[in-house]
N, C-alpha and C positions, 0 to 999 in steps of 0.2 A: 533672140537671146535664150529661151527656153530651150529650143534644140540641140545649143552650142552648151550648156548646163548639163543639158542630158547627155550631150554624148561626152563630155570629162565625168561622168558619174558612171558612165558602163565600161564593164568590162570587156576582155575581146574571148567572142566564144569561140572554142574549138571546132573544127567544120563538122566531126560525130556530133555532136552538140546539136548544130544545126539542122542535119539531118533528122535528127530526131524530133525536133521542132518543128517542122516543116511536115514530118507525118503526123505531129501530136496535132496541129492546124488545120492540117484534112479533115482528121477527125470530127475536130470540134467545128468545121462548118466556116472556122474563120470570123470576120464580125459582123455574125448574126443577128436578128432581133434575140430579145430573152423569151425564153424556152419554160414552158412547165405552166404559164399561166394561174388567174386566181381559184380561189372555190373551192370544190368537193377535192378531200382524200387524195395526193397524188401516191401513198404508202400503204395501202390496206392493211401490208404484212409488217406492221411496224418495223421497219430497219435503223436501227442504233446508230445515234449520230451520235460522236463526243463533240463540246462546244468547250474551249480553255480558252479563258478572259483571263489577263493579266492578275485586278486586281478589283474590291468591292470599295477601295478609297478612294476612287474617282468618280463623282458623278455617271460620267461617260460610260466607265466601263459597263455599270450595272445596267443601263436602259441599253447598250447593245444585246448583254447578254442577256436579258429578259427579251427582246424584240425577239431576238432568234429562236428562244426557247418556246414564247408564243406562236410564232409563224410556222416554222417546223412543227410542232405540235398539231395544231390544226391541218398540217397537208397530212398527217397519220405517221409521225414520226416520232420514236422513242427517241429522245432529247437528254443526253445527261451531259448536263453545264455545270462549270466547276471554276470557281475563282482561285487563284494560286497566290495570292497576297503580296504580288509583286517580289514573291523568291522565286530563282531560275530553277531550284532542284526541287521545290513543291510542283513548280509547273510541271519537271521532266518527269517528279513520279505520277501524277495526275494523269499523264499524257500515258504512259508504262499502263496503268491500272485502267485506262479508258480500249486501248488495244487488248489488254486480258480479258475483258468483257465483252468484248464483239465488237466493238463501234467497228461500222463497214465505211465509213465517213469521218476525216475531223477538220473543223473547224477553228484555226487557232490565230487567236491576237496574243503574237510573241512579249515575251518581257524583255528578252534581248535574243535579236532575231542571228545573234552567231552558235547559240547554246541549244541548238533541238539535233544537230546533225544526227548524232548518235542513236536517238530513240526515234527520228522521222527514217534511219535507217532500218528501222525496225518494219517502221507502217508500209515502208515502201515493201520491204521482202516479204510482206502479203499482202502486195497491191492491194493498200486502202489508201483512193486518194485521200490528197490533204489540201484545201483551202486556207490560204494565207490572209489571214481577215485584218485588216488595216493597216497593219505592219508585214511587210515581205519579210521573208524567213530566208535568211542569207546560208548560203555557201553549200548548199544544197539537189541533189538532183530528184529529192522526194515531194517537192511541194507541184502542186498539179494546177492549181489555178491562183490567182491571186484578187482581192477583192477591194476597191478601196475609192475613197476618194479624192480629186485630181488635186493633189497636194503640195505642186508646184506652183497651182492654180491657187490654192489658200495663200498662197506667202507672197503671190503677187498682189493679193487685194488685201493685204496688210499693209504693204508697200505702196500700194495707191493709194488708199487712204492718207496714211502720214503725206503723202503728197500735196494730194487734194486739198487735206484741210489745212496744210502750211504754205500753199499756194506757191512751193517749191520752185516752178519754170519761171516766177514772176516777181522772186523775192528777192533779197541779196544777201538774207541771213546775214550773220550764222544764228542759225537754230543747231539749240543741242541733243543730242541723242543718245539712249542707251538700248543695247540688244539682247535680247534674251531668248533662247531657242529649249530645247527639250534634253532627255537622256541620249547621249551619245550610241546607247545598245538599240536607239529605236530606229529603224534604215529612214523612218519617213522625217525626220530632222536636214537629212540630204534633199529634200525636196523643199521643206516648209523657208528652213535662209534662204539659198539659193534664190527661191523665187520672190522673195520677199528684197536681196539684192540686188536683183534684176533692176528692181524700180530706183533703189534706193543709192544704191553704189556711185552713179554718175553724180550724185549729188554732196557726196564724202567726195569725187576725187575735187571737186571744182573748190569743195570748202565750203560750199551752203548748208551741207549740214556738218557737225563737228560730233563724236564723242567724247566727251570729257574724259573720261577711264581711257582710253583709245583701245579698248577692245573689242572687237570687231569680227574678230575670229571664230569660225561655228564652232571650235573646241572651247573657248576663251570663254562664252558665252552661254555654254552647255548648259542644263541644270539637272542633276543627278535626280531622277527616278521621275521627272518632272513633279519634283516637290516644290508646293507652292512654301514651305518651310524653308527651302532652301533657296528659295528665289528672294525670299524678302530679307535672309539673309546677307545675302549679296546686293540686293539693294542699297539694304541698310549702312552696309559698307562703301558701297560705292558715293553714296551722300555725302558719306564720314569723309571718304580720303580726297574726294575731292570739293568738299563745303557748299555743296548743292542747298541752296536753300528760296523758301516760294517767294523772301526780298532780295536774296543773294544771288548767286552764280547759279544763272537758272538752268532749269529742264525744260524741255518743249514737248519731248519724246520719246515713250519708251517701246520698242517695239517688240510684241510679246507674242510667241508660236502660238501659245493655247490660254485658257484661261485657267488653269490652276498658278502659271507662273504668273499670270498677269493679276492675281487675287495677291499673291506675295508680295507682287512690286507695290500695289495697291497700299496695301496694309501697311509697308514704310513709308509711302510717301504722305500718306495719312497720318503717320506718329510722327512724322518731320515738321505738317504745321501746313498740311497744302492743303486745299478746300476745294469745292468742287465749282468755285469761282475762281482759281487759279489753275486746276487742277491740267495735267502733263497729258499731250494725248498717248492713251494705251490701247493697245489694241490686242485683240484675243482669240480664239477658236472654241467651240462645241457647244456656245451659248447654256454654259453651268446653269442655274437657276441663280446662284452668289453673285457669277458675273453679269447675268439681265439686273442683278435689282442692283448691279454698279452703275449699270448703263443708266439707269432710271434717277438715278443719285447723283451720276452726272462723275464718276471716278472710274468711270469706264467707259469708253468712245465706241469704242466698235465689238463684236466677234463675230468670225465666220460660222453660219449655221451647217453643221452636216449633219443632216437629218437621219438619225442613224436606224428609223424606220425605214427609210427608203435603202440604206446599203443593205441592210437586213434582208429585205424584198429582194434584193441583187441576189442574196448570198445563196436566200432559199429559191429562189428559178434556178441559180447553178446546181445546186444539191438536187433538186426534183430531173433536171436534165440529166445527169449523173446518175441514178438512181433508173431511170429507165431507159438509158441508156442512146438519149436525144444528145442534140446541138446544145452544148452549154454555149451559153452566153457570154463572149468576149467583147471588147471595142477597142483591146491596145493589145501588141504584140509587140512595139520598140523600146519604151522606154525603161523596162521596170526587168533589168538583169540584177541576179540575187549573188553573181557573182560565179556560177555555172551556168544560166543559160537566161535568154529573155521570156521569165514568165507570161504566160497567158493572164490577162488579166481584164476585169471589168469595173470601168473608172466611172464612179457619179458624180454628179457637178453641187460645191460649193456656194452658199450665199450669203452676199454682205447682211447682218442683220445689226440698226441701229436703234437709237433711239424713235427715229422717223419709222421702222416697220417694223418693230417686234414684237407688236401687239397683234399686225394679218400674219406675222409668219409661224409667231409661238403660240398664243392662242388662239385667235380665228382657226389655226391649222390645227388645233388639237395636242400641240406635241407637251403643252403645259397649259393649266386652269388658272385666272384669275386668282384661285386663293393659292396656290404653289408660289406666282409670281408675287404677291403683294400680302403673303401670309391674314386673308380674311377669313 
């Protein structure tokens, strides 16, 4: 099912394309171990890397772009990160003013991955590559590597879940559902439904599961900026128009890409009168600190942890590779065309985090303290 997903999501590249491709994979060694290793100094001469995070209002964004600026930092690397506040033309001057500076490197998590052409045509016509950090940067032939995690792979274990814990293959419903996916400008919204239909689909067509709203549609279902404002919006309304309520026309299931949107869905199903003794399962991604003390509260079922230390680590063996001019570090070459050619890229792997492990995964692992989670 994944394959047949991936390959209706690629484009057909031109055989120049390919050719090119095929030398750019020489180069890079193909898929190697990661290159650059931990420890001492891989930059003595400090080399200017620019790092452009979308934005400072998502949890998410700020501890990748701290990771990176920590990790980089320490290999001996001049580090200038910059949040763009979730507008496309602060990112594009951010990005303008990071290349008039020197950066010999960038590092960028698009706000929408169709609007850099222009000024990644820039970086390109002084060959500085450019790493595509969670989001691929679409329509382009300046992006060099791509960095991410397998996010096909998230939306199926949002989709096993709702499975699992509705006991789906064994039940005869109907259980009802609603969908909720992210910003349409972000390419990995093509990844996160899809895989999350994979699981789920067979069980819409039988009739086991139903949507009330009947929509279904990865446009339909969108949520502009992945605003959790805008999720609970549309919750709110979909309650409204269809008289969802926790003694009436019930919910079973809301199935949420990330956890900003699934803090929105939250937050209406909460003003509707639902408890966490009735409560709908929802599911989420990036393990928010909001959404662990959901989980803990019991108005939150799951989220995918992607431990964004660890792509961080990805991102900087790619940069230190790059930089002296080693084996970067790839593991995919098929799935991830930006619409000119199929990026190089290096996918790290996703994990369910519930209420059963997210005490070994978030605190035992360091990535959050005891008093962050339980504010003591």
């Amino acid at each position: 099912m994944k394959q047949m997903v991936m390959k209706m999501l690629k484009a057909v590249v031109p055989l120049a394309m390919v050719v090119v491709l095929g030398a750019l994979l020489t180069a890079c060694g193909g898929d190697d171990a990661p290159a650059g290793g931990g420890g001492a100094a891989a930059n003595d001469g400090g080399m200017r890397i620019g790092v452009s995070m979308p934005t400072m209002d998502l949890q998410r964004w700020n501890q990748d772009g701290e990771n990176l600026r920590e990790q980089l930092t320490e290999r001996g690397f001049d580090v200038d990160l910059q949040f763009a506040a979730n507008d496309v033309p602060t990112q594009v001057a951010q990005l303008e003013n990071m290349i008039g500076a020197g950066a010999e490197i960038l590092v960028i998590a698009a706000i929408d991955g169709d609007s850099l052409t222009e000024v990644l045509a820039t970086a390109e016509a002084q060959n500085i590559p450019v790493i595509a950090y969670d989001r691929l940067i679409m329509n382009t032939s300046a992006v060099t590597y791509y960095a991410t995690f397998d996010n096909f792979l998230v939306g199926q274990m949002q989709g096993e879940f709702i499975r699992d814990a509705l006991d789906l293959p064994n039940q005869p419903g109907p259980f009802y559902i609603e969908f909720f996916t992210g910003d349409p400008g972000d390419n990995n919204i093509f990844f996160f439904f899809p895989g999350a239909m994979s699981i789920l689909q067979p069980f819409l067509d039988d009739g086991t599961l139903v949507s009330p709203s009947g929509q279904t549609g990865i446009m339909e279902v969108a949520t502009l900026g992945w605003s959790t404002e805008n999720a609970q919006t549309r919750m709110e309304n979909l309650i409204a128009l269809n008289n969802l309520t926790p003694g009436g026309n019930p919910l079973h299931a809301v199935m949420c890409s990330n956890d900003s949107t699934a803090q929105g869905v939250t937050n209406a199903l909460l003003n509707a009168g639902w408890t966490a003794d009735n409560f709908p399962i929802v599911t989420g991604q990036d393990c928010d600190i909001i959404s662990v003390r959901n989980m803990i509260a019991g108005t939150q079922a799951m989220s995918v942890f992607k431990d964004t230390r660890v792509l961080a680590a990805n991102v900087v063996d790619m940069v230190v590779a790059i930089a002296e001019g080693g084996t970067v570090p790839i593991n995919n070459t098929t799935d991830y065309n930006n619409g000119v050619f199929y990026v190089p890229t290096y996918l790290s792997d996703p994990i369910v985090a519930t209420l059963d492990n997210y005490r070994e995964l978030l605190i035992d692992g360091g990535y959050y303290t005891e008093a962050e989670l339980y504010g003591n």
